[in-house]
C-alpha positions, -999 to +999 in steps of 0.1 A: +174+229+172+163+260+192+160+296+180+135+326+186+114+337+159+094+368+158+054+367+157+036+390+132+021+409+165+054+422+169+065+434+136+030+452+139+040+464+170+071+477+154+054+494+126+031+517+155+057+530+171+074+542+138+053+572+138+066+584+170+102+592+154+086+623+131+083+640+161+122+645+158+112+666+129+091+691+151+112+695+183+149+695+200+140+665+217+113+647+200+133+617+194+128+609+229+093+595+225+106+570+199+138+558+222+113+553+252+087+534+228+118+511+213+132+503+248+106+495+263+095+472+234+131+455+236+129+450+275+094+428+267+113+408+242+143+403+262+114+393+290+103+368+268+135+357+260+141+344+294+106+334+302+105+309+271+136+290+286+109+265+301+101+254+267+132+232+271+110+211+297+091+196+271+085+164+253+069+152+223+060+116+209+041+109+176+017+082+175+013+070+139-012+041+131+007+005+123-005+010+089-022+028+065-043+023+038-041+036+001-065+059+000-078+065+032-078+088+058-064+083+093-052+106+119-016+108+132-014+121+169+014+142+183+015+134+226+031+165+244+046+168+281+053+200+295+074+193+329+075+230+335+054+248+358+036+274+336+016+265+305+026+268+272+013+283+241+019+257+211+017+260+174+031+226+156+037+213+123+048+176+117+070+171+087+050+141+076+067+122+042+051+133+009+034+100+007+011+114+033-010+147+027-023+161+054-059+172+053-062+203+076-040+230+091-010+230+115-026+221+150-020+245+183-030+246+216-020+251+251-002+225+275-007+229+312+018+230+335+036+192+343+008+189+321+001+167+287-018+173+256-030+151+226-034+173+190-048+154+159-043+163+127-058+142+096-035+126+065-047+108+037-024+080+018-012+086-014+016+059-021+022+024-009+056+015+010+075+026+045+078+063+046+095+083+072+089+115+087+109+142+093+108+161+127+079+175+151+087+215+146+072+237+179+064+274+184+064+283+224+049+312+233+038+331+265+036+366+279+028+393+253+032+369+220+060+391+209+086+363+202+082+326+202+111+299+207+109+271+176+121+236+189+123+204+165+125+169+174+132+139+156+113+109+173+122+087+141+087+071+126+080+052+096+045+050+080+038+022+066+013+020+039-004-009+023-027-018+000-064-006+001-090-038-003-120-015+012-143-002-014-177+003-029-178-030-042-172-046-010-210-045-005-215-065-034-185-090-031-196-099+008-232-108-008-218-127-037-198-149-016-226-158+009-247-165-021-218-197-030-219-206+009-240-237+001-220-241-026-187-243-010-204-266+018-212-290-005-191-321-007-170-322-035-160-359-052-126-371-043-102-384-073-068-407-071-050-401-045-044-372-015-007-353-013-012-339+020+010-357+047-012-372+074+009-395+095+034-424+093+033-460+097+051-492+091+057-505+058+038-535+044+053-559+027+045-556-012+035-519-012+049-493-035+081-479-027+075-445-035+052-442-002+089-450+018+100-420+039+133-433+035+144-402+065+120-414+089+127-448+084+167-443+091+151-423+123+130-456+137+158-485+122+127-496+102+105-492+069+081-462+074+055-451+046+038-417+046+001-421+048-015-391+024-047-378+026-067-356-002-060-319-003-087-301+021-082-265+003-069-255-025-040-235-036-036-201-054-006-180-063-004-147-077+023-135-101+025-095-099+042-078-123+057-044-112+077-040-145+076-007-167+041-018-184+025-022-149+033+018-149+005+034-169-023+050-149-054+032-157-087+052-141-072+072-106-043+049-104-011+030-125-022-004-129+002-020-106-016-002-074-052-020-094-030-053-094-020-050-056-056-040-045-071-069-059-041-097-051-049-084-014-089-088-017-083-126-033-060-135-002-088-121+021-114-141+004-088-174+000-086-173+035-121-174+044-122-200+022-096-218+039-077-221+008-041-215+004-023-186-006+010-177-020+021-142-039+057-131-064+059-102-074+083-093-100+100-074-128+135-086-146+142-100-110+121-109-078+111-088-059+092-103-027+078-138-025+057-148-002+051-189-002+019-206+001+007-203+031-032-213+047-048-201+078-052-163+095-018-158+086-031-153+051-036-116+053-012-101+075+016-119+055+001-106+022+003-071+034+040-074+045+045-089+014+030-063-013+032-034+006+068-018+002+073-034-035+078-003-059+073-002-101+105-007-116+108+008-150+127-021-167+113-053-191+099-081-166+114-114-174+088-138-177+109-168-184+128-165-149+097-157-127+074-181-140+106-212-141+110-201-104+075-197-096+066-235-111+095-249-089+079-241-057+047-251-065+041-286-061+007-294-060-018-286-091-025-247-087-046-219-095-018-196-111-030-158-113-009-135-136-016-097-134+001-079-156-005-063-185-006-078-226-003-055-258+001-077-287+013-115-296+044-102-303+057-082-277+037-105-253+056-142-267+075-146-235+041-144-212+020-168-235+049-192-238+056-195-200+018-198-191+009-219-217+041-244-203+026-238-166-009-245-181+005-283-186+004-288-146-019-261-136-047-241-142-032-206-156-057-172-156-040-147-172-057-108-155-053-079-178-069-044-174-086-024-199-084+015-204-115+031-207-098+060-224-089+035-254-119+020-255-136+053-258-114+064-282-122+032-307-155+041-303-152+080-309-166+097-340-134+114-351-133+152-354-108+159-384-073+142-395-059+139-362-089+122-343-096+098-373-055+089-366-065+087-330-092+064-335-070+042-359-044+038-336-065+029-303-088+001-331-054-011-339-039-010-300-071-034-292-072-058-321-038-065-319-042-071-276-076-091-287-056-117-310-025-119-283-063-129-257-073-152-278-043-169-290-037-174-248-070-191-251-061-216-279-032-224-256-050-233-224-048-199-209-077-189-190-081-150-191-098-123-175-103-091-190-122-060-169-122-022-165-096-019-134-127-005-112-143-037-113-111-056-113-114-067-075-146-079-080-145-096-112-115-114-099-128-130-065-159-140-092-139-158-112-122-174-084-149-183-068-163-200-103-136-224-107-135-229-074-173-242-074-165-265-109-141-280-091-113-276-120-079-275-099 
């Protein structure tokens, strides 16, 4: 798209030379002043006119980081060519997604002739997922700064945001786990047998069966056991819900965007670990699955995994997530539920599926707390309406309390923490059981 656009110089420019028609008023020919004035003003523009045709020799490319972060601030660049041979006066606004907000004002500047130029401009994420922007919108102007030609180009970009991990608490996390590094070096005792494939070998007569790979051994024409050898890591997964519940904003943000900030930091301490990782998010259906994985994969996986999954404003279906989740999960796990309990009741699918995981694996149940509840219960009411205030947040948490502990009397390990502290409190707890030794 190209069209001309006038600058305010020239509608000031238009507004002097309005004086000059009174003069009709006072003479025969006093109009003449104001013709001359208005002629001369439309041969600039028409000048202009022709001079900005060079703006069509020019090129633009964004440059948009591979990802963003929740939160943070980067800077999205916008490359421009000018293949003409006189410079050109730019101003520029990028039609970045709303997901992005940018920080400062439109840049401009000048490209020199079969010149380039680099302008900046600062954005801060607001929303997780792939985002696209709209076109690069340009302002070329030269000579007086009467007119200026407006261009838009659509180079086509996604953002891409992801989940933020970075924080305040990192400080204190980083120092925590170096304090365990003795720990996690020390040997831990071995029991029964290993179920990590090592090798294969012939069979001997008189052994068990069950170590037969019956595949291989149609392969070789002979009888081939597995050798196994004892698990060298072990193995999380984290259950995400993203149904309706996950949608209530909790501190600065809804609690699924606490959920996915803290899956990410577990896989990034996991992996250090050399433990393995897996991660389903869900709601009344799956939404992304990413299967246990181990290694420097860990992270970048994660990311692609969590990053474009939205909150869908529907009942999650714990009975089909957590039948689906158990399937694919074959060795004794660390199961991580984050999502979000309100009483025994409404809460009977959850406790029933964990507490039937909890027979093969070791279940923690994460569950965030809202301050403003909390400080509610604990409130000295100011007339009827407070005191029904403060009833109904005393009832909201005793009846979330007995749906805690009756998790507890089935086996269910839980976690409960403010969701600023949720990060930190989780990789703790990790890191606990992962020193007792209890998967």
């Amino acid at each position: 798209m190209r069209t001309m656009v006038p600058t305010i110089k020239l509608v000031y420019v238009v507004l002097a030379g309005a004086p000059l028609w009174l003069l009709a008023l006072a003479m025969p020919l006093g109009w003449v002043p104001g013709a001359a004035y208005y002629a001369c003003l439309i041969a600039l523009c028409a000048r202009e006119w022709r001079s900005s045709s060079r703006a069509d020799q020019l090129d633009v490319r964004r440059v948009v980081p591979s990802r963003f972060a929740m939160g943070d601030t980067d800077e999205v660049a916008l490359e421009l060519e000018n293949r003409s041979d006189l410079p050109l006066s730019l101003e520029v606004h990028d039609e970045a997604p709303d997901a992005l907000v940018a920080l400062g004002e439109d840049p401009r500047g000048e490209v020199p002739p079969q010149g380039r130029a680099r302008m900046t401009y600062p954005v801060e994420a607001r929303q997780r997922g792939a985002h696209p922007f709209g076109r690069v919108v340009l302002r070329v102007g030269g000579g007086l700064g009467l007119l200026r030609r407006q261009l838009a180009f659509s180079p086509g970009d996604v953002a891409r945001v992801y989940p933020r991990f970075r924080g305040v608490d990192d400080y204190r996390l980083l120092a925590m786990i170096d304090q365990r590094d003795e720990v996690v070096r020390r040997p831990r005792r071995l029991r029964g047998a290993g179920t990590d494939f090592e090798s294969l070998r012939p069979y001997v007569a008189g052994e068990d069966l069950r170590s037969v790979d019956w595949k291989a051994s149609a392969r070789r024409g002979a009888l081939t056991c597995r050798n196994m050898q004892v698990e060298k890591g072990q193995q999380l997964a984290a259950l995400i819900d993203v149904g309706r519940l996950m949608g209530e904003t909790v501190g600065d943000q809804p609690r699924i965007e606490h959920a996915m900030n803290a899956a990410v930091m577990l896989a990034y301490v996991a992996q250090t670990r050399g433990d393995a990782f897996g991660a389903i998010c869900f709601s009344n259906r799956i939404e992304s699955v990413l299967p246990p994985i181990r290694g420097a994969s860990i992270m970048p996986r994660v990311l692609e995994c969590l990053y474009n999954v939205q909150l869908r404003p529907v009942e999650s279906d714990y009975w089909q997530v957590i039948a689906e989740a158990m399937s694919a999960l074959r060795r004794r796990s660390l199961v991580i539920m984050l999502t979000d309990v309100l009483d025994a009741a409404g809460s009977a699918g959850l406790i029933n599926n964990l507490a039937r995981a909890a027979r093969r694996h070791l279940v923690l149940c994460v569950v965030m707390t809202d301050p403003r509840v909390a400080e509610t219960a604990r409130s000295t009411p100011d007339g009827s309406e407070g005191a029904w205030r403060k009833a109904a947040a005393c009832d909201l948490l005793r009846r979330r309390r007995l749906a805690l502990e009756h998790m507890r009397s089935r086996g269910i390990l839980v976690l409960e923490t403010a969701p600023e502290h949720l990060s930190i409190h989780l990789v703790q707890r990790y890191l606990e059981i992962r020193q007792a030794g209890r998967l």
